[in-house]
C-alpha positions as CSV (number, residue, x, y, z in Angstrom):
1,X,94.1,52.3,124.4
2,X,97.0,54.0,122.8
3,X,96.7,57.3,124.9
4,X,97.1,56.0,128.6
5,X,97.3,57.7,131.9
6,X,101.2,57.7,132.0
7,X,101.2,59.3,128.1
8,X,99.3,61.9,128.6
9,X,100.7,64.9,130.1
10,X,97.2,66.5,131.2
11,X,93.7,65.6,131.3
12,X,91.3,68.6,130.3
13,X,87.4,68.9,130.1
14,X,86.7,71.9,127.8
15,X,83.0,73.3,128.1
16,X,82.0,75.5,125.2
17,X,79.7,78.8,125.9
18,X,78.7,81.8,123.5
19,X,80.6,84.1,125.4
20,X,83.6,82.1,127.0
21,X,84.9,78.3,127.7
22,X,85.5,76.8,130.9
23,X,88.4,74.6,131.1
24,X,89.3,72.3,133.7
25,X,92.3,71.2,133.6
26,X,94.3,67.9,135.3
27,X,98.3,67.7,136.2
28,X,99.6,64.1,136.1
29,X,100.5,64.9,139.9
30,X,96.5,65.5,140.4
31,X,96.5,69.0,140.8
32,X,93.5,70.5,139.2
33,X,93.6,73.7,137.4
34,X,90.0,76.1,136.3
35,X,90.5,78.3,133.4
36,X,88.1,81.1,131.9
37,X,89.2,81.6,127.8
38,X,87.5,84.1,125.7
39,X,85.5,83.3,123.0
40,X,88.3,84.3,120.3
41,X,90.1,82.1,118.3
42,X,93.6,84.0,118.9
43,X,92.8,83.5,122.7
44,X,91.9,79.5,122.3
45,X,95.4,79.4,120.4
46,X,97.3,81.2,122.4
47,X,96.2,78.8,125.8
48,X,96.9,75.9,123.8
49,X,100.4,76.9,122.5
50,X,101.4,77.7,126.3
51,X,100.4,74.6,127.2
52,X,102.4,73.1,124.3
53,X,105.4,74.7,126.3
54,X,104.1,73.9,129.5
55,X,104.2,70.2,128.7
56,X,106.9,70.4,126.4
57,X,105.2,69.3,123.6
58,X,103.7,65.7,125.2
59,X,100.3,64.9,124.4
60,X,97.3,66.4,126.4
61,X,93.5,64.9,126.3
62,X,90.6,67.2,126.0
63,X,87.3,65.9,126.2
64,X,84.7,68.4,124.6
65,X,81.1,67.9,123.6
66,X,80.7,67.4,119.6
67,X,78.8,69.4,118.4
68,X,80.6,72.5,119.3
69,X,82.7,71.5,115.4
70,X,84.0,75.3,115.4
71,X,86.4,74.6,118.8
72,X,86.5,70.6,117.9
73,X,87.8,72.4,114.4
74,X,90.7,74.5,115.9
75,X,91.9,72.0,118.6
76,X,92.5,69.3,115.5
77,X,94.9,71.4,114.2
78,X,97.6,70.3,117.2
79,X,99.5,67.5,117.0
80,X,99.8,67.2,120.7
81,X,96.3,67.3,121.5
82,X,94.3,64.1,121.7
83,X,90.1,65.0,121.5
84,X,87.9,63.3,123.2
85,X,84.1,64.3,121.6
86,X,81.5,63.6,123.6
87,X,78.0,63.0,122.6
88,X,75.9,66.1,123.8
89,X,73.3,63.3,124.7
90,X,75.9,61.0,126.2
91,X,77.2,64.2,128.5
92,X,73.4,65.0,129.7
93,X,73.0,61.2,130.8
94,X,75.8,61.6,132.5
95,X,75.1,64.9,134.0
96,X,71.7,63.2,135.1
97,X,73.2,60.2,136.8
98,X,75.3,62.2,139.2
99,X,72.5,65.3,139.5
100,X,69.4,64.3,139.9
101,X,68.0,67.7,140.0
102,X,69.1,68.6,136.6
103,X,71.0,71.5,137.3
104,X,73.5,72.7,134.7
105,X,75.7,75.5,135.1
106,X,79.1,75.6,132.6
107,X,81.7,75.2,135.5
108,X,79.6,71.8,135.9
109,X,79.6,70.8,132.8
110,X,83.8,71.3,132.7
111,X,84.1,69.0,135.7
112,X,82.0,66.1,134.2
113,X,83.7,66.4,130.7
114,X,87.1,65.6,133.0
115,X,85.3,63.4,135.2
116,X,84.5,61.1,131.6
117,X,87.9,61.5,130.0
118,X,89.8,60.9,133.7
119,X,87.9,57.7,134.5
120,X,86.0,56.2,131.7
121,X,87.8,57.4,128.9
122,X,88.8,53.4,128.3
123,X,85.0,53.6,126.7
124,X,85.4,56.8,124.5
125,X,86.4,57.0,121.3
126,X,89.6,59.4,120.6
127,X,90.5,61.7,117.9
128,X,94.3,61.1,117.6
129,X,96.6,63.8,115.5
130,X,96.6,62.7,112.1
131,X,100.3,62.2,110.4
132,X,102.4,65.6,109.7
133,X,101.5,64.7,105.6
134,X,97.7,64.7,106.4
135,X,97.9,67.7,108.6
136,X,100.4,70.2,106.1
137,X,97.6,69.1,103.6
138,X,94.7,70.6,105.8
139,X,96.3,73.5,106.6
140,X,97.9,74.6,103.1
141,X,93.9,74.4,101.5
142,X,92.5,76.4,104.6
143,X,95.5,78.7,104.2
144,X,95.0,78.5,100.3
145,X,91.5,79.9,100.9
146,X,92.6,82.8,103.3
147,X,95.1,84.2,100.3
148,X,92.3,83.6,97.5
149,X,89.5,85.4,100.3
150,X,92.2,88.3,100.4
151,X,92.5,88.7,96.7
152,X,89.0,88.6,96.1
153,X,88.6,91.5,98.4
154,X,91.2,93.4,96.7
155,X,89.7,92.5,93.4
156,X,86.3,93.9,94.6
157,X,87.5,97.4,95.9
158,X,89.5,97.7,92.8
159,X,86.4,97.2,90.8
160,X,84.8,100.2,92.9
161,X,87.5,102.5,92.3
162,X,88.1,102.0,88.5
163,X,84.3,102.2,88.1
164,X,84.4,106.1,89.5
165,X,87.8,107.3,87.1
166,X,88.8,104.3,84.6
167,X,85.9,101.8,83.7
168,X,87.2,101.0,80.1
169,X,89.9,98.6,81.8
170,X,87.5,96.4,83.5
171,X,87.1,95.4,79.3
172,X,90.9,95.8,78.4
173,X,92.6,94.7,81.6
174,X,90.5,91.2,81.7
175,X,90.1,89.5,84.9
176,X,91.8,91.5,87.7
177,X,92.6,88.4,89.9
178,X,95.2,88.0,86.8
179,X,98.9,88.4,87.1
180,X,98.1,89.5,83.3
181,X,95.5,92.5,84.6
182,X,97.8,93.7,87.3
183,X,100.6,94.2,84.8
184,X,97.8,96.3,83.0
185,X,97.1,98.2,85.8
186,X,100.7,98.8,87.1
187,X,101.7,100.4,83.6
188,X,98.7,102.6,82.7
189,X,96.4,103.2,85.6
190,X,94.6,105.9,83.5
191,X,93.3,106.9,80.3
192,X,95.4,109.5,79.7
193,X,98.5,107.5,81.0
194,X,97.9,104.8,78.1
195,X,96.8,107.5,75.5
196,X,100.4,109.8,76.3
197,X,102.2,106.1,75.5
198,X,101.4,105.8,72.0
199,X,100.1,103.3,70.2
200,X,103.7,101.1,69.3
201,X,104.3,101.3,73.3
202,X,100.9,99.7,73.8
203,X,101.0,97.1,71.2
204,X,104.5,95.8,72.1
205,X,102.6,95.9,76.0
206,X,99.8,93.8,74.5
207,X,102.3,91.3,72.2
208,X,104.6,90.1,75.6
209,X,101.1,89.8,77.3
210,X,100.3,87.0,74.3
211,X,97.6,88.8,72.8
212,X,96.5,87.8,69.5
213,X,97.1,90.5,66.3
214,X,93.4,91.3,66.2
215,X,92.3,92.0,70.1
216,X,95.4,94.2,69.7
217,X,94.5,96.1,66.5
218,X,90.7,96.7,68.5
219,X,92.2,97.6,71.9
220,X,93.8,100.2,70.1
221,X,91.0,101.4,68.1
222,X,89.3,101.3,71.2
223,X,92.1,103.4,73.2
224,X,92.1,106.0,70.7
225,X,88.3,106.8,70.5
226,X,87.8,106.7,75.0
227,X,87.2,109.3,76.1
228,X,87.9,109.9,80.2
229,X,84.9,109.6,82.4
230,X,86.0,112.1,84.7
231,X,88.6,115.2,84.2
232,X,88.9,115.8,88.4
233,X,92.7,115.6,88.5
234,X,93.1,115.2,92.1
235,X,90.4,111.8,91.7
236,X,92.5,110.3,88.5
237,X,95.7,111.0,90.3
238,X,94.9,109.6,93.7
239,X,92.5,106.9,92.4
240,X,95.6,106.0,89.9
241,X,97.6,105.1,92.9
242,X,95.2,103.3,94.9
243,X,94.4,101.0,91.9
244,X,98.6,100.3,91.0
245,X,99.5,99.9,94.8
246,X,96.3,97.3,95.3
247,X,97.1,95.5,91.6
248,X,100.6,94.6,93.3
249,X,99.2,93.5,96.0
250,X,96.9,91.4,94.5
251,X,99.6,89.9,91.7
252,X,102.0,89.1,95.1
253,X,98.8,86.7,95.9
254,X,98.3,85.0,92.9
255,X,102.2,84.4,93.0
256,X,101.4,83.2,96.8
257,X,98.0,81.1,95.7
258,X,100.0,79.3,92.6
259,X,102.9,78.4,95.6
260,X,100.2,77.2,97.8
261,X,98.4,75.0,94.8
262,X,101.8,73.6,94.0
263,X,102.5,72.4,97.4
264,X,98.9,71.4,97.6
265,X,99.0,69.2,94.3
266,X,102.6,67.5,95.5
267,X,100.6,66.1,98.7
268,X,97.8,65.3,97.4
269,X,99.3,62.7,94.4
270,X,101.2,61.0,97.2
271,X,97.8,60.7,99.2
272,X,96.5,57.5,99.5
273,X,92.7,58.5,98.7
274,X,94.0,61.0,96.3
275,X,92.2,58.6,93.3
276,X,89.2,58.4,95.5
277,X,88.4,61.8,96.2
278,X,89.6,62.8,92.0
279,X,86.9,60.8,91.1
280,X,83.9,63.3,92.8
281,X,82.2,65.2,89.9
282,X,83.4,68.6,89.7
283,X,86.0,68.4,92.1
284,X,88.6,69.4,90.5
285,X,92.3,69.9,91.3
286,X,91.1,72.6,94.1
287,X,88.3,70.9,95.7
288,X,89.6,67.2,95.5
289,X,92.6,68.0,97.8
290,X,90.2,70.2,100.0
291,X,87.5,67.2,100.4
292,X,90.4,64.5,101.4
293,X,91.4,67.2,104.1
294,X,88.5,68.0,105.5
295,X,87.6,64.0,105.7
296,X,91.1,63.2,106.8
297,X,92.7,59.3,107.3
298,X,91.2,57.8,110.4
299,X,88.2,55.8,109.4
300,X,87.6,56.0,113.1
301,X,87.0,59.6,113.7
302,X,83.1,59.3,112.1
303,X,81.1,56.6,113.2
304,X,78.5,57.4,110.7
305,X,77.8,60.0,107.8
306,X,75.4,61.8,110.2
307,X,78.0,62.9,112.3
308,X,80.4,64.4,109.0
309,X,76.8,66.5,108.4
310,X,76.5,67.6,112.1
311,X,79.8,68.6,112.6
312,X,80.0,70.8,108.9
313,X,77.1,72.3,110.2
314,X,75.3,71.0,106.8
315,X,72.5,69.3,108.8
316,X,69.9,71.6,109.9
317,X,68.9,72.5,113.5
318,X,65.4,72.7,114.2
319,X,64.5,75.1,117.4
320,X,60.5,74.7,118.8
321,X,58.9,77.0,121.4
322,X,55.3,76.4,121.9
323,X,53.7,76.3,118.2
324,X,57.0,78.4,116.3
325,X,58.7,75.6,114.7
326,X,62.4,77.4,113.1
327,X,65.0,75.2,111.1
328,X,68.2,76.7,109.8
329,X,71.4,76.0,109.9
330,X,74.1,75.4,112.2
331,X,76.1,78.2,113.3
332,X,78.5,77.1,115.6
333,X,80.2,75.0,112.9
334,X,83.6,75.0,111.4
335,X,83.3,77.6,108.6
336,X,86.1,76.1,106.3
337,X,84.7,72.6,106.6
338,X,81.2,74.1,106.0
339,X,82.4,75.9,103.3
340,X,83.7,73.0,101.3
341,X,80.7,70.6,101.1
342,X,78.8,73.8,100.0
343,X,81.0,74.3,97.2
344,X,81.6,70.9,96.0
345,X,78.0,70.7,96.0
346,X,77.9,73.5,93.6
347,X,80.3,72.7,91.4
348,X,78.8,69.0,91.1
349,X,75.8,70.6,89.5
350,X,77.9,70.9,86.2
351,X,79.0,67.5,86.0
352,X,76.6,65.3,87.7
353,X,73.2,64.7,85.9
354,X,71.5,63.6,89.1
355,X,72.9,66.4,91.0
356,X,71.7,68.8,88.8
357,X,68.4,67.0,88.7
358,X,68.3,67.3,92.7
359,X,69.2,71.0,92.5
360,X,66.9,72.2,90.3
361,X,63.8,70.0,91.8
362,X,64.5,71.8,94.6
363,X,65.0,75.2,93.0
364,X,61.6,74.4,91.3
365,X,59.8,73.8,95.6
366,X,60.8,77.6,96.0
367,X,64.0,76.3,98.2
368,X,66.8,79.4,97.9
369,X,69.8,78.9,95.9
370,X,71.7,78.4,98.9
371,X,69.5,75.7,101.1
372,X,69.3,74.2,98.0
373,X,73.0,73.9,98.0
374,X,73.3,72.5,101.7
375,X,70.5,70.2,100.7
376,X,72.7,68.8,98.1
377,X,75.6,68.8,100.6
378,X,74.0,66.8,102.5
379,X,73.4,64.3,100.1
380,X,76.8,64.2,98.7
381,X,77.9,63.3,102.6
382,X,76.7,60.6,102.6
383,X,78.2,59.2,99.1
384,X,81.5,60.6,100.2
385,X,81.7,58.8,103.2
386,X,80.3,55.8,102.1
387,X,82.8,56.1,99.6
388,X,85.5,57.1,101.8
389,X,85.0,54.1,104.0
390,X,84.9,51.8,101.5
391,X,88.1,53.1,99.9
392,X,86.3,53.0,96.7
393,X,86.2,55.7,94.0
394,X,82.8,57.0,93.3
395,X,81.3,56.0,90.2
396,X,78.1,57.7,88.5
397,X,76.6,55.5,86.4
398,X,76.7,53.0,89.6
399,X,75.1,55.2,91.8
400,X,72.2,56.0,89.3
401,X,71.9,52.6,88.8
402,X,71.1,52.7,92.1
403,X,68.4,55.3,92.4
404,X,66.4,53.2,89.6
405,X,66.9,50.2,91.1
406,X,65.7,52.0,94.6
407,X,62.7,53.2,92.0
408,X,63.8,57.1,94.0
409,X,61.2,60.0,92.3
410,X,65.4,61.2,91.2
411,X,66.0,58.3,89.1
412,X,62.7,58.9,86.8
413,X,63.6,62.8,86.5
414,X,67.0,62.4,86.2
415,X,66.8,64.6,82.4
416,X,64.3,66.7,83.9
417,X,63.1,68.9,86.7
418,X,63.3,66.4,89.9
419,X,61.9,66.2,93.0
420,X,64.0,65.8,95.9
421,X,64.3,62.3,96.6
């Protein structure tokens, strides 16, 4: 295997609890080291990056049980760190085998996860670093997504605060995740601000913005006949400020988002699967590049489409205590990755007829807009990666072919309300 004893720089066994992880940890010398890290994500990343300095950058195996995809998650972002997943399943066997008595207890549980990756990791199947291309790619949409989360939330308060002094320019400003609406609000943040400029000030404002002759001529007429919702000085003044120091704030981000999207689009045309994942309904040039990220380049790292759904937290958990029977959904699953399928799934609604069919069939059961998203999710998994694996680009009218040849209840209401296949 490509990762042998005399690579590796130390072997870990990474137990994952609610509260905290225990990490056992393996020198080349033999020397065996117990760690207790917080269940933070700045204190996972700050361990990792001293042991980055530690080992002066040489690769280090963790072995850590699968299903904990929010840790697996974070640890694949390191391109010295070599994960070892081990089947939940596999780990209990093994746990079995050498207790008889069943006892678990975390520290345990650290031991054995070294215990598999020290001496039978020759039988385990590694996730290596992906190449630097693959790995910038990841991070700039995750990043991307941070910047357009942040804008959003300036967007919103915004919205609150005109709402209470200046409403009339959520209508004349436009969409205030523009660069167009923060201009808007940077000049006049106020009524009385754009009535005291006069109306050849505001139509040459209007004109460089590339408004047409008309919306100027009725922006105007509107302008002239506002009238100010409130006359509270001291809540026009201070408001006023709030809005024009937020709507800079928010234009730097759109500059920041369009530098991200740039970058993003440059990687993903020189991406080998960049015409198979542009060929997903509704992808788009946001969720395309986001898809091929989250599914990565080694064919190796899923052994089956179950495990993409288990790990996005998409498939659903189902807890039983005596005759209570709860399903929901994952929790402790990578948020971004999560994320993703969800909102592919959503925007494949508006381009793929089955899709839709799907959705609203279950829309019509009484499933919630959201479960009936996931639902779809996990549908559209299992085409992506059989897709994905294949190296072939999806195609619709194949795949509905398909559900008619398969005679599925989807393929007969495919222009109407469906059931879920």
């Amino acid at each position: 295997m490509k990762s042998e004893t005399s690579e590796l720089a130390a072997l870990i066994g990474w137990d994952w609890a609610d509260q905290s992880h225990e990490v056992r940890l393996q020198t080349e010398s033999g020397e065996l080291e117990h760690y207790k890290i917080s269940q933070d994500p700045n204190a996972l990343h700050e361990w990792v990056h001293k042991q980055r300095e530690r080992f002066g950058g040489r690769k280090i195996a963790i072995a850590i049980e699968q299903r904990r995809g929010a840790v697996v998650y974070a640890l694949m972002t390191y391109d010295f760190v070599v994960l070892y997943p081990i089947n939940p399943k596999s780990l209990a066997r093994f746990r079995e085998a050498l207790r008889p008595s069943k006892a678990k207890d975390d520290p345990t549980d650290a031991d054995l996860l070294l215990e598999l990756v020290n001496k039978h990791r020759d039988r385990l199947r590694a996730w290596n670093p992906e190449d630097e291309a693959a790995r910038e790619l990841r991070m700039m949409v995750e990043n991307r997504r941070k910047l357009v989360d942040e804008r959003t939330r300036h967007t919103q308060q915004m919205t609150d605060w005109l709402k209470s002094y200046f409403p009339q320019a959520l209508q004349w400003a436009g969409e205030l995740d523009e660069v167009k609406a923060c201009e808007f609000l940077e000049t006049w943040s106020s009524l009385d601000e754009m009535k005291a400029a006069g109306p050849e000030a505001l139509r040459k404002f209007f004109s460089h913005q590339g408004r047409w002759h008309k919306t100027i001529k009725r922006l105007l007429r509107e302008i002239s006949k506002s009238r100010p919702l409130t006359t509270d000085a001291a809540v026009v003044r201070s408001m006023g400020m709030m809005v024009r120091a937020t709507a800079r704030e928010v234009r730097l981000l759109s500059e920041s988002i369009n530098e991200f999207q740039e970058r993003i689009e440059q990687l993903f045309a020189l991406h080998p699967d960049q015409d198979l994942f542009a060929s997903f309904p509704g992808a788009g040039k946001v969720l395309a590049p986001r898809l091929c990220a989250m599914m990565g380049t080694d064919r190796s790292r899923y052994a089956s489409p179950e495990e993409v759904q288990e790990f996005s937290g998409i498939a659903p958990v189902t807890e039983r205590s005596g005759k209570s029977n709860w399903v929901h959904r994952r929790f402790a699953c990578p948020q971004f990755f999560h994320q993703t399928f969800v909102e592919y799934a959503k925007q494949s609604i508006r381009q793929s007829e089955w899709a839709r069919a799907y959705y609203k069939g279950c829309r019509n059961r009484g499933t919630s807009h959201n479960a009936a998203l996931r639902a779809l999710a996990f549908k559209w998994i299992r085409i992506i990666y059989r897709c994905w694996m294949d190296r072939v680009p999806y195609n619709e009218q194949m795949y509905q072919t398909a559900l008619i040849r398969r005679g599925s209840p989807l393929a007969r209401n495919i222009n109407g309300s469906a059931l879920p296949a």
